[in-house]
N, C-alpha and C positions, 0 to 999 in steps of 0.2 A: 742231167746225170741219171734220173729217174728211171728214163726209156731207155737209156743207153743200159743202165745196169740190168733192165729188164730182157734187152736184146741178146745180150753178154751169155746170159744163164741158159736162156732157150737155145743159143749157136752150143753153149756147153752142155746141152741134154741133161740139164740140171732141172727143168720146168719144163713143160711143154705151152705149145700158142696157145693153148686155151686155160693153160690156171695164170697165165701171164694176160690176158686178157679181162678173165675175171679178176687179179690183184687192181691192174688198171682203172676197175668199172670201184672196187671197194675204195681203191684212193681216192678218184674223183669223188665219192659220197659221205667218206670220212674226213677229208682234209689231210690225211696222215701222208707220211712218205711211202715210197712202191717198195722200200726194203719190208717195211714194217708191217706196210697190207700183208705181202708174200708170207712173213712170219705167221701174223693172225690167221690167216687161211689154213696155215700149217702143210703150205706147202714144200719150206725147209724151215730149220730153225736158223738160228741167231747165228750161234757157231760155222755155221755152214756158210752162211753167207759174207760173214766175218775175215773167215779162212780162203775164198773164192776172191773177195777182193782183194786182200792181201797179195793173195798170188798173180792176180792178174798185173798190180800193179806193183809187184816186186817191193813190198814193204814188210815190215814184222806188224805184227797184229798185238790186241792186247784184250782178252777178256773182264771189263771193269767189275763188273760183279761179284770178281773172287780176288780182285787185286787191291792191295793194302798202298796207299797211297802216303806219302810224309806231305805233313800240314804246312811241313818251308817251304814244300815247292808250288803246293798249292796258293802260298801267299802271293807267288810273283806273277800271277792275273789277278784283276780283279773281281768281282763276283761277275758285276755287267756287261763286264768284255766278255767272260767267259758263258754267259750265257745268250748273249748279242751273238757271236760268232761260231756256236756251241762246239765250245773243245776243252779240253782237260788238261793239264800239264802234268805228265805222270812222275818222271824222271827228270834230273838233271847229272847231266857230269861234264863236271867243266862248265866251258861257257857254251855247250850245246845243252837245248832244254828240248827234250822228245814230249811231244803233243798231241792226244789220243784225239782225233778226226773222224765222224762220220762219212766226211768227205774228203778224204786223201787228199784228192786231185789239184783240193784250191786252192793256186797260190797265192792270189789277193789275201787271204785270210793269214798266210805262213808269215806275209810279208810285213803285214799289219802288227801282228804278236812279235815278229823281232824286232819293228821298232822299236815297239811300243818295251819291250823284255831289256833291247841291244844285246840277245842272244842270239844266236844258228838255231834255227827249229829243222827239227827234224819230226816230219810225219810219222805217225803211228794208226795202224787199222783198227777200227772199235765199231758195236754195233750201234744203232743209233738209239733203241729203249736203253739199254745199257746205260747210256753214256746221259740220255735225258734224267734216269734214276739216279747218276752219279753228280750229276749239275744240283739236281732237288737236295741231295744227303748230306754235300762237301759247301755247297754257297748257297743251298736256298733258295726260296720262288723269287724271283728278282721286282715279281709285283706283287707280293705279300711286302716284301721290305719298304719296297716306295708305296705303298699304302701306308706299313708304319711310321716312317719318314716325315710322312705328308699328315698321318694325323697328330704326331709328336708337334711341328710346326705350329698347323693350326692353334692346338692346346696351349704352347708355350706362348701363342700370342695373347690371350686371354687372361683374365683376372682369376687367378687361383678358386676366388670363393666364388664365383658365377661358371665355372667348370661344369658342374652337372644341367644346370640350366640353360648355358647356352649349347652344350651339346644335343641337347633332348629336341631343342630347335632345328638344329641342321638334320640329326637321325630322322625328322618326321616328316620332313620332305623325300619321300621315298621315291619319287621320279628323279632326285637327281642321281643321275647315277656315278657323276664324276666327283662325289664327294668321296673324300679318303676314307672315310669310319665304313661308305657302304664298298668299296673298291676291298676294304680290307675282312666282311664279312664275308664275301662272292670269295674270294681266293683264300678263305679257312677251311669254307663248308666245300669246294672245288676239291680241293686239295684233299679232306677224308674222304670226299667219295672214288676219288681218282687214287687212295691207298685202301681202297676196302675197307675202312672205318664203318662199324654199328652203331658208335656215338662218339658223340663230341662234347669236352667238357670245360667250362670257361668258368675259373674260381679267381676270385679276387681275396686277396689275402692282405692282409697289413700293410708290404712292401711291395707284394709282386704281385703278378696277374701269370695265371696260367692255364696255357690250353694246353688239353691232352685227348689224344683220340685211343677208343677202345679199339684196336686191332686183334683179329683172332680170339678176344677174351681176354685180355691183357690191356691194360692204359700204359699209353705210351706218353711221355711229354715232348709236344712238338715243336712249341715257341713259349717265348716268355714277353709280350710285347707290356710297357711302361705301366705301371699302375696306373695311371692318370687317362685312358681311353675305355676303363675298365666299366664308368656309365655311358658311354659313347658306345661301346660293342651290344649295353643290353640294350638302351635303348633303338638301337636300330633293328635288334632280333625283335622286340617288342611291335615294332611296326610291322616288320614281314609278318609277324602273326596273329596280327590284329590284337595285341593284348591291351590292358591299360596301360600307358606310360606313367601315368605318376602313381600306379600302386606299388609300393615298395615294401609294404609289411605283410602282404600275404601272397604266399603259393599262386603260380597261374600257368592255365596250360593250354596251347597254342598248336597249330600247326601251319605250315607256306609248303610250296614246292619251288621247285628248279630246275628250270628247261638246261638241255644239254642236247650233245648234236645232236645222238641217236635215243636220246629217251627222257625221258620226264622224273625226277628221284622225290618222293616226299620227303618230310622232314619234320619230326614231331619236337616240340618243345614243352619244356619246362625250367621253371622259374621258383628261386627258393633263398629266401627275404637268410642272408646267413651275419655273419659280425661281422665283415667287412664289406656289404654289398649285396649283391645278386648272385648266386651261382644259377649258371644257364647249361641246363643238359639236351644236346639236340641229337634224338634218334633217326638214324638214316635208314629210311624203308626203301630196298631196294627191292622194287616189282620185279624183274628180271630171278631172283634168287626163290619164285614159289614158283608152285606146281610142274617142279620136275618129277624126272624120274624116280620112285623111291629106290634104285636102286644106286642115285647120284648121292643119294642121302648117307650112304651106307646099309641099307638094312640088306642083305642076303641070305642066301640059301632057306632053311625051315624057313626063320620068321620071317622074311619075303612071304612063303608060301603063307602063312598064317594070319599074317596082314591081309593080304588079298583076298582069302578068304572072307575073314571078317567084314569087309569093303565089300564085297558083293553079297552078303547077305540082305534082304531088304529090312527085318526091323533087327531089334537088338542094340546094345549100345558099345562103342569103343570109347578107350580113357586113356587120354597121352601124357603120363606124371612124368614129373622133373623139374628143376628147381627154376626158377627165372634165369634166362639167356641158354637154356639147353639145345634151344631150336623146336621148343611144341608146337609154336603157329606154324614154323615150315612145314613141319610132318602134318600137320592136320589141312592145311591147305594143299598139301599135294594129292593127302587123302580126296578130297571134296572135289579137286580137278580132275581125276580122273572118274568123278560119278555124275561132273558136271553137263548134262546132255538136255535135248530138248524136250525129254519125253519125263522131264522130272524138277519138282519145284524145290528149290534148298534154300532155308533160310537160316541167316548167324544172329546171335545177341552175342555181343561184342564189348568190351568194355578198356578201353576206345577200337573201332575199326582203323587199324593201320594198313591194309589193301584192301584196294578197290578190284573187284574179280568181275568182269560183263556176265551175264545169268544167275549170277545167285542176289537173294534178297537180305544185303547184309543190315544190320538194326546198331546202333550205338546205347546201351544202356545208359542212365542217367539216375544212378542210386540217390543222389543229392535231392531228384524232384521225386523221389517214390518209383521211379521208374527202373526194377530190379531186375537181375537175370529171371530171377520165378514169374516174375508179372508178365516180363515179354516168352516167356513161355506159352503161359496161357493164355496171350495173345495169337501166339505161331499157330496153336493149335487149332483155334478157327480158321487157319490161312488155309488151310486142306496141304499140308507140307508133305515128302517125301521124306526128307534129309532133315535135318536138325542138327547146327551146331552150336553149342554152347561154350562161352569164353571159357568159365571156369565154374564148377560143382563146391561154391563156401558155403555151404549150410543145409540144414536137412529139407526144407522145405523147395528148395531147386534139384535138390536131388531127389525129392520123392516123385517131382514133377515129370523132371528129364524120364526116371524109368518106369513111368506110367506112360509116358512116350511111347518108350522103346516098347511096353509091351501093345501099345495099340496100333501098331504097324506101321511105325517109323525109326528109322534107324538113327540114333543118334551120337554125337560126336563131343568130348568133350575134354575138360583138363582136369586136373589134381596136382596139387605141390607136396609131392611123395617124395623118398629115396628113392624108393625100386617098386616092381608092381605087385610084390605078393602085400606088402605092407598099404596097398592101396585101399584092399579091399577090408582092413582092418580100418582105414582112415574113414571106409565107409560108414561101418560098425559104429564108429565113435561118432559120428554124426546123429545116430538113434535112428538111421534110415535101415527098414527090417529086413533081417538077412533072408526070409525066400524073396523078397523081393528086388534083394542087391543078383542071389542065385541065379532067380529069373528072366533078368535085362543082362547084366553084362556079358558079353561074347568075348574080349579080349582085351588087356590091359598092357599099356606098351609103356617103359619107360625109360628114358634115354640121358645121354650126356654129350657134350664135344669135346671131341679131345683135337689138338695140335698136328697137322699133317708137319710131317719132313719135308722143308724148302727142297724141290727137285731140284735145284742150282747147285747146290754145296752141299747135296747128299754123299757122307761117306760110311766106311762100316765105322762100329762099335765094339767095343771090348768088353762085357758084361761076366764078371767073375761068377762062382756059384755062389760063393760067400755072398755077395751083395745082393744075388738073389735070393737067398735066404731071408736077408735081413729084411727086403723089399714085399714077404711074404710069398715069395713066389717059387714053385717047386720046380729048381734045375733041369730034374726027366723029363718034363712037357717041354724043353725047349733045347735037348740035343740034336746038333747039327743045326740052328738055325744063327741066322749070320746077324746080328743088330745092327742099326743104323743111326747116327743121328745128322745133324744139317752142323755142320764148321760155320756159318754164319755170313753174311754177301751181302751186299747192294742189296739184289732181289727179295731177301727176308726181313732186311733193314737189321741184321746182324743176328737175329734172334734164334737161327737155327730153325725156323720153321714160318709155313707159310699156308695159310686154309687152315681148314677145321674139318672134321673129318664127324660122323655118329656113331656112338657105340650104341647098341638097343639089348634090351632085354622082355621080351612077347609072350606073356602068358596069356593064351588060350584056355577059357575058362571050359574047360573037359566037366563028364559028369561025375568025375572023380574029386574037382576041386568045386564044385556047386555042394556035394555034400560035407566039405569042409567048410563052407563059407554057412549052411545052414547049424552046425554044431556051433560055430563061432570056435573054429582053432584058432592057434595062433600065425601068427605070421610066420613065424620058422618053420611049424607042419606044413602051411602051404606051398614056402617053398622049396623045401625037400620033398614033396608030392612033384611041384612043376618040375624040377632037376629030375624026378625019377621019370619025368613022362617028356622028359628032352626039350623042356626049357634050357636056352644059354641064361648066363649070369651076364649082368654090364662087364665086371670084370673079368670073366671069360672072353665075351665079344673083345675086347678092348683089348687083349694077350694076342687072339688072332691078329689084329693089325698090325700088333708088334712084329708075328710071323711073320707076315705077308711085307714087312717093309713101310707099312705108312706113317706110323707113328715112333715114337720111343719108348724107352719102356718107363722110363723116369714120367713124361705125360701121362700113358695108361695109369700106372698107379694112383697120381695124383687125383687124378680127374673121376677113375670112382671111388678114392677111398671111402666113401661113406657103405658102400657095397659089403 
C-alpha cells in the first residue's frame, strides 16, 4: 500500500518524484509508514492525505483528533484487537459498526472485526498519527498493560511479606530484559518521551501508585498501576542508575540513558525516602531541544537585537533570571552555541551537567566535597578561558568572582532566581556584591517565562469581553480589532487546548543611564521605569503580543507572568 499510495499522489501532482523519493529513503530509515514520512517532511499534511484517500477510494473520512467518540462503542473491540489490527470503532447504528482504518483497503481485517463484532463493518478513512494517538488515549499502550499484567502475576505469586525482597532480586538482573517490572519501566519512560514529557513522577501513596508526566508545565496523570510493584519500579530505576538498592532512608541522585532509533535521550533521577516509599522524579533531557535558533525560542525584534549584541561582545557578563522550569539552560545554551567556534575556549561549572555539547569544557560542581561554583571559577581562570559559564550566581563570593571575570576579558554567562530583570540587579545589591562593580560587568539582564502555545489542531477564535479584560488587568485599547484564540481541546493536545511552550522575555540592556542607577542603589521600580523609558518590553507586555499574534491565550499570558 506504501508505494501504491506514494505512486497515487505523484500521478495526482500532489508530490513530486523526488519528495516521494526522499519520503521513501526517510521510511526505510525510520521504520515509520510512507503516509507518515510524507507528513513529517511536510510535504502535505494529515488532512490532505486523509481527504485524497477518501476520494480515491470513495469512502467518508474521519478526522480523530477532533472527534468525540462514545465509550459503548469503544467497548465492542477490545483493546488488543484494536491495537493488533489498528483501527477504531467510531459509530454504530444498528447492526452496522463504521471503523476508522488507516488502511481502508483491507478486507482480511473488515472481515476479522465482523466476526469477531457479528456486525457489517463498514470502512472509514483516518490518518494513521491520528488514529495511533487515538489507540494510545481510548485503550492504552497494549505493552504497558501486558507489562502490568505480567508484573501483577508475578507478585500475586509470591508471599505478601517477601514482596520487596524478592522483587529487588529479579529488578537487579538488569540484562534480563524480558522481565515485566523492566518491560514495564522501557514503555513508561518511552511513552513520556514519545509525548514530550520534561518529567516523570512515580509516587506511592497508601493505596495507590501514581505516575504522572509534566507535559508543557502541567502534570498530567497517566496510569495508576497496583500499589504492590511500587518497589519493583524503584528498584529497577535504581539499577538503571546505578544507585544503592537497599538505601531507602536517604535522597539519591542518579542518571541512565536510552537509545531510541534516531537519537540517544538522557534521563536524570532522583529518589526521595516519603511515608509510603520512594517517590522517583525522572527528568528527560532532550539533546535535540538546545542550541537552536534564539528566535525558535521566542525572543524578537529589539531584544533579539540586544541579545546578540550582548553575545558578541567579548567580556562583560549576561544574567538569564527566572524561576526553575522557565527554560534558562535552553536560552543559555543556545547562547554558548552560537559562540561555540574553534578559535575559542568555553568552559561551564554546572551543578549537575544535564547536556553534553562536543567543544565546550563543561565541570560538574560538587558542593558536598568543597567543590563550589567559586572554587571551580578560580580554577577556570588558570584554563586561559574565553567564555565562562556559570550555573547559578548563590552568594556574594561567586558573584564577586564571576565579574572580576567579566571585567578581565571574559565574558561571562550566568543565572539568577529573579521575578524580572530590573529586580536582578537589586538581588545583586543584597548579596553585598559592590555596586560599581555590579555597574561595571553587567551588559544585559534577560528574564523570561513559558507560557502555553494553542494546540494548531483545535485552534478556534475567542470571545474576550472588555469587562473581563478589565478584571484581568488588562487595558481594552491595546487590543481593538484583535481577534483571540483558544484550542477546543483533541487527541493532538490530549484535550487541554494547547500544545508546546512558547517564551516570553523581558532584556534590559544595562545603558549608561541604568549603570548610574545601579551605582546610587535605586530601587527596583526606578530601574524599571528608566528600562520602559529606554524601550525595554515588560514579560507581561512580550506575553500580550503573543496574545496579538495568535499563539497563546490570554487566560495563559496572565497567569504565567502574574508575578510581573
Amino acid at each position: 500500500m506504501g508505494l501504491k499510495l506514494g505512486d497515487m499522489l505523484v500521478q495526482s501532482g500532489l508530490i513530486t518524484k523526488d519528495q516521494l523519493d526522499k519520503a521513501l529513503a526517510e521510511q526505510k530509515s525510520s521504520g515509520a509508514k510512507l503516509g507518515s514520512s510524507i507528513i513529517k517532511l511536510g510535504f502535505m499534511t494529515e488532512d490532505a492525505i486523509t481527504q485524497f484517500l477518501g476520494k480515491q477510494l470513495n469512502l467518508p473520512t474521519v478526522n480523530l483528533s477532533t472527534a468525540e467518540l462514545d465509550p459503548q462503542v469503544l467497548k465492542l473491540i477490545p483493546p488488543e484487537i484494536a491495537q493488533k489490527f489498528q483501527v477504531m470503532p467510531i459509530k454504530k447504528t444498528g447492526r452496522i459498526l463504521f471503523l476508522a482504518m488507516s488502511n481502508a483497503a483491507d478486507v482480511f481485517i473488515m472481515e476479522q472485526i465482523s466476526f469477531l463484532t457479528g456486525m457489517e463493518v463498514k470502512p472509514v478513512v483516518c490518518a494513521e498519527t491520528s488514529l495511533e494517538k487515538a489507540l494510545d488515549k481510548y485503550y492504552g499502550s497494549t505493552t504497558r498493560a501486558a507489562a502490568l499484567k505480567s508484573v501483577e502475576q508475578e507478585i500475586a505469586a509470591e508471599d505478601m511479606e517477601l514482596v520487596d525482597k524478592d522483587i529487588e532480586e529479579v529488578a537487579s538482573q538488569a540484562d534480563i530484559e524480558s522481565t515485566p517490572v523492566v518491560k514495564l519501566v522501557n514503555s513508561i519512560v518511552i511513552d513520556a518521551i514519545k509525548r514530550g514529557a520534561s518529567d516523570i513522577h512515580i509516587e506511592p501513596y497508601e493505596k495507590i501508585l501514581r505516575v504522572r508526566y509534566r507535559i508543557d508545565g502541567v502534570l498530567q496523570e497517566t496510569m495508576s498501576p497496583p500499589r504492590r510493584i511500587a518497589a519493583a519500579l524503584a528498584s529497577r530505576i535504581k539499577v538503571l542508575s546505578k544507585l544503592n538498592l537497599t538505601e531507602r532512608r536517604l535522597p539519591q541522585d542518579g542518571r541512565f540513558s536510552i537509545k531510541l532509533i534516531d537519537r540517544t535521550v538522557d534521563l536524570r533521577v532522583s529518589t526521595m525516602p516519603i511515608k509510603y516509599g520512594e517517590k522517583i522524579v525522572i527528568r528527560v533531557l532532550e539533546q535535540t531541544s538546545l542550541g537552536g535558533d534564539l528566535t525558535q525560542l521566542g525572543i524578537e525584534g529589539k531584544a533579539l537585537d540586544d541579545f546578540l549584541k550582548a553575545l558578541a561582545r567579548p567580556t562583560g557578563m549576561i544574567l538569564v533570571t527566572g524561576p526553575t522550569g522557565s527554560g534558562k539552560t535552553r536560552t543559555l545554551y543556545s547562547g554558548i552555541s552560537r559562540l561555540n567556534k574553534p578559535g575559542v575556549n568555553i568552559v561551564t561549572a554546572e551543578d549537575p551537567v544535564e547536556y553534553d555539547i562536543v567543544g565546550i569544557n563543561q565541570v560538574n560542581v560538587r558542593p558536598e566535597i568543597g567543590y563550589t561554583f567559586a572554587k571551580a571559577l578560580k580554577a577556570f581562570l588558570r584554563q586561559d578561558p574565553n567564555i565562562v559559564l556559570v550555573g547559578e550566581i548563590r552568594d556574594r563570593e561567586t558573584g564577586e568572582i564571576a565579574m572580576t571575570a567579566a571585567m578581565t576579558g571574559h565574558l561571562v554567562l550566568s543565572t539568577l532566581h529573579t521575578n524580572d530583570a530590573p529586580s536582578s540587579l537589586n538581588r545583586l545589591l543584597d548579596m553585598e556584591i559592590p555596586p560599581f562593580l555590579i555597574a561595571a560587568t553587567v551588559n544585559l539582564i534577560e528574564a523570561q517565562r513559558l507560557v502555553r502555545r494553542i494546540c494548531s489542531k483545535c485552534k478556534e477564535p475567542e470571545k474576550i469581553s472588555s469587562e473581563e479584560m478589565i478584571k484581568m488587568g488588562v487595558d481594552p485599547a491595546s487590543f481593538q480589532g484583535v481577534e483571540f484564540f483558544k484550542g477546543k481541546g483533541c487527541l493532538e493536545c490530549n484535550n487541554t487546548g494547547y500544545k508546546g511552550r512558547v517564551g516570553v522575555f523581558e532584556i534590559l540592556p544595562v545603558s549608561p543611564e541604568i549603570r548610574k542607577l545601579i551605582v546610587t542603589r535605586a530601587s527596583t521600580d526606578e530601574i524599571r521605569e528608566m528600562a520602559v523609558k529606554l524601550g525595554m518590553k515588560t514579560l507581561r507586555e512580550d506575553a500580550l503580543d503573543k496574545v496579538r499574534k495568535g499563539i497563546t491565550t490570554m487566560e495563559a499570558a496572565i497567569v504565567e507572568t502574574a508575578s510581573d
